[in-house]
C-alpha positions in Angstrom: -26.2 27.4 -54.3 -24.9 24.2 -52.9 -22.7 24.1 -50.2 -20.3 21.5 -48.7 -18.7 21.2 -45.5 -15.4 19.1 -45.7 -15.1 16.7 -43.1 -11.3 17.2 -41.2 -10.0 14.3 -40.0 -9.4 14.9 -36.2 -5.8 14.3 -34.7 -5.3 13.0 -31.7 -4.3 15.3 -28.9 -3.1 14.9 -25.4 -4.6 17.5 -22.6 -2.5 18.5 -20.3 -3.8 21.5 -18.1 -5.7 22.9 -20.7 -3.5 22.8 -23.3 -3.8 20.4 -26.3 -0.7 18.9 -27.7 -0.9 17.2 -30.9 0.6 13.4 -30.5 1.8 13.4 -33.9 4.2 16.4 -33.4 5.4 14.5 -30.3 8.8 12.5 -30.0 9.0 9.0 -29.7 9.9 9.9 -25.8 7.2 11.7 -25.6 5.0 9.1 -26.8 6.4 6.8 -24.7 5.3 8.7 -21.7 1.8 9.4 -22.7 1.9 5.7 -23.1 3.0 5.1 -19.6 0.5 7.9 -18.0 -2.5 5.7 -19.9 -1.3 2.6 -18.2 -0.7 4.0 -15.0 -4.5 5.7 -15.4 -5.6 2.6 -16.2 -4.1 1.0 -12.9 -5.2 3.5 -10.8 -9.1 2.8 -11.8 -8.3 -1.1 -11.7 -6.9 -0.4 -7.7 -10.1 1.5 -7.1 -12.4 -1.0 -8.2 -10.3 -3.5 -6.1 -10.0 -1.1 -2.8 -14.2 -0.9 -3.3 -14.5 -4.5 -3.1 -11.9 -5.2 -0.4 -13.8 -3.0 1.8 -17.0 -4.4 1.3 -15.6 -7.9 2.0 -14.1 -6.8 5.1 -17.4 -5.0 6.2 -18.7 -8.2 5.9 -16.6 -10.3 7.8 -16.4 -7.7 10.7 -20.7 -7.4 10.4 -20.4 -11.3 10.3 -18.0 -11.6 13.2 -19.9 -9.3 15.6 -22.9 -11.1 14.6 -21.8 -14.3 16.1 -20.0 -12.7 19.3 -23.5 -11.5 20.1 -24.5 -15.0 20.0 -26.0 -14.5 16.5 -24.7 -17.6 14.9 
């Protein structure tokens, strides 16, 4: 006996508290905000990479500044 498995193409779904919403039953509107929540995602990890390095720069200028007030130059 030869069985097959068929292979269903997955559709894309948005999770939102648990609950899966398929994109293709969503309105354009809808779309348009998943869109936007994406972006704004995408931003947010983008500002957190940036706020990492900021603070390491300014660690460094303060380590560098006490440094030379201690007659460290």
């Amino acid at each position: 006996m030869n069985a097959q498995v068929e292979e269903v193409p997955e559709v894309p779904v948005m999770d939102i508290d648990g609950k899966q919403y398929a994109l293709a039953d969503m309105t354009k509107e809808q779309n348009h905000m998943i869109d936007q929540i994406k972006d704004l995602e995408a931003q947010l990890h983008l500002n957190e990479f940036k706020q990492l390095q900021l603070l390491h720069g300014r660690k460094a200028y303060i380590d560098a500044l006490k440094l030379s007030l201690e007659g460290g130059d």
